[in-house]
N, C-alpha and C positions, 0 to 999 in steps of 0.2 A: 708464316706457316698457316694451313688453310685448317680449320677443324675436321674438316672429312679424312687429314691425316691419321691413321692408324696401326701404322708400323705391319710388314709382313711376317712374321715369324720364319718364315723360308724361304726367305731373300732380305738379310740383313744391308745386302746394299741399297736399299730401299730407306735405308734413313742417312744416307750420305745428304740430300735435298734436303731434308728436312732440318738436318743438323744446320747447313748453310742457312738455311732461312728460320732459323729458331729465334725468338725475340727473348732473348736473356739481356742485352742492353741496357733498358729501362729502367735498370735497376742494379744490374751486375756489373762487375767493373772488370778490365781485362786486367790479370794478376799478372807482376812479372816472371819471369824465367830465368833466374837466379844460379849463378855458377856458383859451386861449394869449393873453396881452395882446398881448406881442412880434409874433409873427405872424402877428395880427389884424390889428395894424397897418399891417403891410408887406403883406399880398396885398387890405386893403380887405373883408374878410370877416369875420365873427364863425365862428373855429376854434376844437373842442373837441378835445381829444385823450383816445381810448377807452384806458386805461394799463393793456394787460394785460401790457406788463412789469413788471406788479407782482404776476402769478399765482407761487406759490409754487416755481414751475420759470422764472420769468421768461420766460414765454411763452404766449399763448393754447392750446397744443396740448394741456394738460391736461384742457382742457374734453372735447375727441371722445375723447379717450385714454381717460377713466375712463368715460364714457358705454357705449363701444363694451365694454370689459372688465367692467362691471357690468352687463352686457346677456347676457354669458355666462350655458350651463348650468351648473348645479352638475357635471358630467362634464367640462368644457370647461375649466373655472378649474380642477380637481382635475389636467388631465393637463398643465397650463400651457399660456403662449404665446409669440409670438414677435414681434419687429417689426425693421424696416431701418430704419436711421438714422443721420445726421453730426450729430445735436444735440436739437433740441427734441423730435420724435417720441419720442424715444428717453429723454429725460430724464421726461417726461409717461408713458409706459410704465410707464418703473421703478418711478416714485413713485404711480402708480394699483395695481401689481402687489405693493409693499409694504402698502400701504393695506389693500388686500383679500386678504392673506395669499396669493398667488400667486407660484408661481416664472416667471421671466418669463426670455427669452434675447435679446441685442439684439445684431444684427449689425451692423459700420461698418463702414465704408471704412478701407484704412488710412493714407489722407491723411487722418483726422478728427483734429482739436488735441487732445495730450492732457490739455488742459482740463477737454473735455466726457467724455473716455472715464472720466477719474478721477470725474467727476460722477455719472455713471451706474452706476459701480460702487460706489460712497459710496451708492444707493440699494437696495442688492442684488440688481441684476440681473447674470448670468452677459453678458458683453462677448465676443462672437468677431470681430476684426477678417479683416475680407476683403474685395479687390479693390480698386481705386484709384476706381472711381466708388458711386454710388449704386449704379445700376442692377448691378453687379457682386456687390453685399452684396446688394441682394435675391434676385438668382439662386441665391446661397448660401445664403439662408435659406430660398429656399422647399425646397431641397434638404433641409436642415436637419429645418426643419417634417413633413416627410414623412418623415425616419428616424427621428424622435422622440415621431410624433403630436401635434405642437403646433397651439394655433389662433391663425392670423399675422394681429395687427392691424396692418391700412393706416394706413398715413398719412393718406391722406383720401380715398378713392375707396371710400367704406364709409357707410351710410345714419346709422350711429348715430354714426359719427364728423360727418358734417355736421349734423346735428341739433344735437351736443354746442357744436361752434364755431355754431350759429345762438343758441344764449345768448348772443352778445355785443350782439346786436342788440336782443333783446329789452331788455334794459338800460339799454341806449342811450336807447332809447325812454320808457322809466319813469323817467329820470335827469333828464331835461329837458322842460321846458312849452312853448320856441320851436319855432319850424316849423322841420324841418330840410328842407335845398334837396339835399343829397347827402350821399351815405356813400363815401369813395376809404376802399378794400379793397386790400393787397398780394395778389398772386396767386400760387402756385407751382405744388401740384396741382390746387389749387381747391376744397378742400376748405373755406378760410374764406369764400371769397367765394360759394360758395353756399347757405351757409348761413346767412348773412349776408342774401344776397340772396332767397331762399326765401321767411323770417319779412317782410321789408320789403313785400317786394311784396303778402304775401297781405292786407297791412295797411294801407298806406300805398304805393299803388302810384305815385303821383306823386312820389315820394323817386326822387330817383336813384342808382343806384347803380354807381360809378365804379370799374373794376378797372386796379390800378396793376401793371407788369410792368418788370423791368430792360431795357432796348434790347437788352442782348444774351444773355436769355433770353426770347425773347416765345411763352413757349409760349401762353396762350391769346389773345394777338394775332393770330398767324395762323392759329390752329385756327376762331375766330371771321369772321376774313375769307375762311377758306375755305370755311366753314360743314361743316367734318369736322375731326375730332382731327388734329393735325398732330405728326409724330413730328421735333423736331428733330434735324438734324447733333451740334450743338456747343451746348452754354448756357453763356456764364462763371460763372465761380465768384465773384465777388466779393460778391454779397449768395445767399450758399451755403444762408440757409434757405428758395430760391424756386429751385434750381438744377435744374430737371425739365426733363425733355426731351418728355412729352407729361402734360395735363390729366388726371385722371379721366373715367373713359366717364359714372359718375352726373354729375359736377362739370361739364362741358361741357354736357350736358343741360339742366344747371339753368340755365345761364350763359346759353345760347340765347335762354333767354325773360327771361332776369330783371335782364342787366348792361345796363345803357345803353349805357355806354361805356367802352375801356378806353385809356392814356395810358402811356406808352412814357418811361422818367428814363436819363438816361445814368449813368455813375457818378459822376461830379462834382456830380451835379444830387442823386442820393443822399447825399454827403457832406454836402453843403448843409443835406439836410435833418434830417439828422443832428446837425448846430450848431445849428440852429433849433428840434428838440427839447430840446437841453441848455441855451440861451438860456432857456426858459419852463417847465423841470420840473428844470435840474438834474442831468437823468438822461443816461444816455446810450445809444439805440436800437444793436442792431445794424441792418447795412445793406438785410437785408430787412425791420425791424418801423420803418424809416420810410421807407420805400415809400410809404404814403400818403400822410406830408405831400409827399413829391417831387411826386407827383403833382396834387396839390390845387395846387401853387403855379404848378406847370406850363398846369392848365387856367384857373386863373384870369389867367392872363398870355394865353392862346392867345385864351379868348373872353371877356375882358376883365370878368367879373360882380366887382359891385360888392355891397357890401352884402345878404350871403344869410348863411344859417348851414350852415356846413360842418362833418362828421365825420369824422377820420384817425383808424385803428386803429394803433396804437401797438404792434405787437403780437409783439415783442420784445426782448430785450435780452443775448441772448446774444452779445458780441462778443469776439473775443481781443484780451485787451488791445495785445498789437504789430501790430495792425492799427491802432490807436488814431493811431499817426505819421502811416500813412497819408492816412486819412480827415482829418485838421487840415491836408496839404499840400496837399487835392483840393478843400476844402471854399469856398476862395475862388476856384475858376475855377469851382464849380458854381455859384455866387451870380453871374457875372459882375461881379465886384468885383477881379480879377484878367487881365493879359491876357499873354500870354507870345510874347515880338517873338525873329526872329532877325534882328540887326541887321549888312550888311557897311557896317565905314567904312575909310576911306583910311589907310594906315599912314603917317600923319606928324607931327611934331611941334603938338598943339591940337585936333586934331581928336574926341577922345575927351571933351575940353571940352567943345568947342561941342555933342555931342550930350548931355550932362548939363544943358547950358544951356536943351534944347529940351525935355527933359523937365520944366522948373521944379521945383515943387515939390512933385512926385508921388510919391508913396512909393514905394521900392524894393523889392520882395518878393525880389529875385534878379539876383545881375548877376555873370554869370559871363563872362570877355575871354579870349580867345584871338590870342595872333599866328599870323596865317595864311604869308603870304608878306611881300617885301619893301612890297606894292604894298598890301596888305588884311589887316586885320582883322577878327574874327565876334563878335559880342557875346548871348550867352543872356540875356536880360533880361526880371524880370517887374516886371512897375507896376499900383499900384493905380487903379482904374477906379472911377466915380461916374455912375450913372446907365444902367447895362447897357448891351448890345450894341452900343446905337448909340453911346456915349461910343467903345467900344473901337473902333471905325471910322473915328472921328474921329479918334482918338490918331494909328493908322497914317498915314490921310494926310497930318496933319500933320507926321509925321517923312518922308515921301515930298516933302511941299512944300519941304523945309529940304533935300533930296538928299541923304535918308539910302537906301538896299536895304534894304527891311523885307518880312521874310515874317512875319506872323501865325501862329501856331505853337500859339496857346491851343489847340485842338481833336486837336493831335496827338498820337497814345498814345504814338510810338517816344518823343516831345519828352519828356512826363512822367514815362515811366517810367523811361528811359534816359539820354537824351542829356544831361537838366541834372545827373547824376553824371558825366559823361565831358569832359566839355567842358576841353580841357585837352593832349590830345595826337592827331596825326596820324601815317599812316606815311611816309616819307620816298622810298616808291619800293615798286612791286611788278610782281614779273616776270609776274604774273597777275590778271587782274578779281576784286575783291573781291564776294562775294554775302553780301548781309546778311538773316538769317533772325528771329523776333522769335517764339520759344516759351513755352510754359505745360507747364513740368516738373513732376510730383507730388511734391510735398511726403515723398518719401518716400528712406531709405535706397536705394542705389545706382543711383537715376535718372541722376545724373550717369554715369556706369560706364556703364549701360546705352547711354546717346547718346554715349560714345566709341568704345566698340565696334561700332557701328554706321560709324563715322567711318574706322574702322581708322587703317590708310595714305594713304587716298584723297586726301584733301588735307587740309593747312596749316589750322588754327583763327589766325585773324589778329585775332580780337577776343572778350572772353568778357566779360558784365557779366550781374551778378546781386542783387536785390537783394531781403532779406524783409522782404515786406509783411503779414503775419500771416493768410496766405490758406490756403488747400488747395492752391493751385498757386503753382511758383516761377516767375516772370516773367525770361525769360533772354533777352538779344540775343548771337547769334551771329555772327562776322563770317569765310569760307571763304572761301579763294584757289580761284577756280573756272577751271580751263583753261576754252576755247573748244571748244564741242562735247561739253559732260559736261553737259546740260540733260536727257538721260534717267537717267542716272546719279543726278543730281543727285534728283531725282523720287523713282524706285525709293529712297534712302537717307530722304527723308523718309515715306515710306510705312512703308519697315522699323522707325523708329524711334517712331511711331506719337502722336508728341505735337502737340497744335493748334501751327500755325506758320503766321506770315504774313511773307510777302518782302519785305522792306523797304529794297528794294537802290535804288528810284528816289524813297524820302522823302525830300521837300529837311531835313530837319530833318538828316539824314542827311550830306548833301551840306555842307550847310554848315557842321558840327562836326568830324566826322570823316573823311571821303572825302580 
């Protein structure tokens, strides 16, 4: 591929050539195309899984990474380059920039694990961590880039880098003789999914091709349904290598004409698919390189296909290991094989029986009791479920039919993340309303300092729970003696302190543990 290539933004067929002639090679390795018996089984479909967690950086990124940098002038590679990255970009960089005897500089976050940072310096790239988001390190590096004369490879809003990830397609393609019915694509910048999408369509336009997005990062979900790039607020961080806040300008373009359709996993439904990869390969996905299958399982539930042949990009596997607890506690309420009850029963002698009696002989996943008062008790309770959503429906009202209080609690965050460690103690009396907050602190030295200070004198902390989940961000419930009449106060101090927070002062899950 010639460097005068530069992708047409309104004529996506225009990187069909380019994709054929993209030099990922050198360094990438062809991953195989992997039949899943297991989860064949279970969705009624014939699923292959594309295993580019088996590229030599355990990630498809190396593909556009080395394309884009062996696309360089000889002036270009001579005065080095740069890239922004928490992980795979940034690892694919290093190890193309060693390759090709180039000095390479890669800027992180400095919430990035020092996992991946010791990874990338194991490949000889020069590591400057900066600013607590993505978009923070790239601001620096484009700075960077410009005091040093460097040329800053994208992520993926770059023609040679889409080109580079459209090799997975072509692959794909020459790996197998059956008809494929779709391709479910993780989405972040979109950088794989149009290039993915690109190569399919100028070939096999009847393929569909399916982009998979976290619910609570849907950057090209709503950039799609707006039909403009959509710059989000807030993305989570928990499948961190899709954590973008807006598409690529190329990437959108392509997607326009080329994605069918895109399909929205919660993080349980993520987990899920996460067990479902390591059921049938053994391996284990981080939580954006199975994205795909989240999705595949999802749409085949939604509109019910039977018997087609389907492709998940697998595409890859960098996880931290102490995420790893996580993801095993999340993994059976995303399968709906899990249902989690907050149970009031009457405080008297038998009655904790008879509700074990009405659960028969249902597995226990969690059963955490609390004395409430002289009158009631609260029971955190999970049980295993057979037969999805609608068993766990039936569960409930059959402990409603027996005059058990049962709130359903499966789908609640403060429940999962918080409340089944806490279950255990209440306050005794408060001379003030309790206001309960539910933040995402940076992973980073004096975050905590920083949210006290903020806190000063103003009021009483009445509850703190923290627990690490092997993320970028620390998951914190807070609980503040809020006088009557500090609702602007209240406000201004979440602003000053500047971290995602949601009020969680009226969640019954809330109500009934702790309040």
């Amino acid at each position: 591929m010639t460097k005068s290539f530069d992708g047409d933004d309104h004529d996506w067929s225009s990187y069909l050539e380019a994709i054929l002639r993209a030099r990922v090679y050198d360094l990438a390795v062809e991953t195989p195309l992997d039949f899943a018996p297991t989860l064949s089984e279970k969705v009624g479909n014939s699923v292959y899984l594309k295993r580019e967690d088996l590229q030599p950086v355990f990630s498809f990124k190396i593909r556009g990474a080395y394309n884009k940098i062996a696309s360089l002038s000889a002036s270009e590679k001579s005065q080095g380059i740069i890239a922004t990255s928490a992980g795979n970009h940034a690892q694919g960089v290093a190890m193309s920039a060693k390759h090709l005897g180039i000095s390479a500089v890669i800027v992180m976050p400095i919430t990035t694990p020092r996992i991946k940072v010791d990874a990338v310096k194991r490949l000889g790239a020069e590591v400057i961590l900066s600013g607590v988001s993505y978009d923070d390190a790239k601001s620096h590096a484009e700075h960077v880039a410009e005091d040093r004369n460097l040329t800053y490879v994208h992520p993926f809003d770059d023609p040679h880098v889409i080109a580079g990830q459209g090799t997975i397609a072509l692959e794909i393609f020459r790996q197998t003789q059956e008809k494929i019915d779709a391709v479910f694509v993780s989405v972040g910048g979109g950088g794989l999914i149009s290039g993915v999408a690109a190569y399919i369509k100028s070939l096999w336009p009847e393929v569909k091709v399916i982009g998979v997005e976290p619910s609570e990062a849907p950057t090209m979900y709503e950039s799609l349904r707006c039909d403009e790039r959509v710059m989000l607020s807030y993305v989570g961080g928990f499948a961190d290598g899709v954590a973008v806040k807006q598409v690529g300008s190329r990437c959108f373009s392509i997607a326009k004409d080329c994605v069918d359709e895109m399909v929205l996993v919660s993080t349980d439904e993520i987990c899920a698919a996460i067990r479902d990869i390591f059921d049938d390969t053994r391996s284990i996905a981080e939580p954006a390189g199975a994205l795909g299958v989240a999705g595949l399982k999802k749409y085949c539930n939604v509109h019910g296909k039977k018997g087609e042949n389907y492709v998940a990009i697998n595409c890859g596997a960098n996880v931290n290991f102490d995420k790893l607890r996580y993801i095993a506690e999340r993994a059976e309420t995303g399968e709906n094989r899990e249902v989690l009850l907050a149970v009031t029963i009457d405080e008297s002698p038998g009655t904790l029986k008879k509700f074990c009696e009405v659960i028969g002989k249902r597995s226990i996943t969690e059963f955490n009791y609390r004395y409430s008062d002289r009158r009631n008790a609260s029971i955190f309770v999970g049980l295993e479920v057979f037969g999805g959503i609608e068993a766990r429906h039936a569960l409930v009202n059959e402990l409603r039919d027996d005059g058990f209080r049962v709130v359903d609690i499966t789908d609640n965050e403060l429940a999962k993340l918080h409340i089944r460690y806490m279950v255990g103690g209440r306050p005794s009396e408060f001379e003030m309303d309790e206001a309960i907050y539910r933040f995402e602190f940076p992973e980073q030295p004096g975050a905590l300092l920083h949210f006290l200070s903020q806190i000063g004198k103003s009021w009483n902390i009445s509850m703190f729970h923290y627990r690490n989940h092997g993320a970028s961000v620390g998951r914190v419930l807070v609980g503040l003696q809020v006088p009557e009449g500090h609702a602007d106060r209240i406000a201004d101090f979440l602003d000053r302190v500047g971290y995602q927070c949601i009020d969680e002062t009226e969640n019954p899950a809330y109500s009934f543990f702790l309040a």
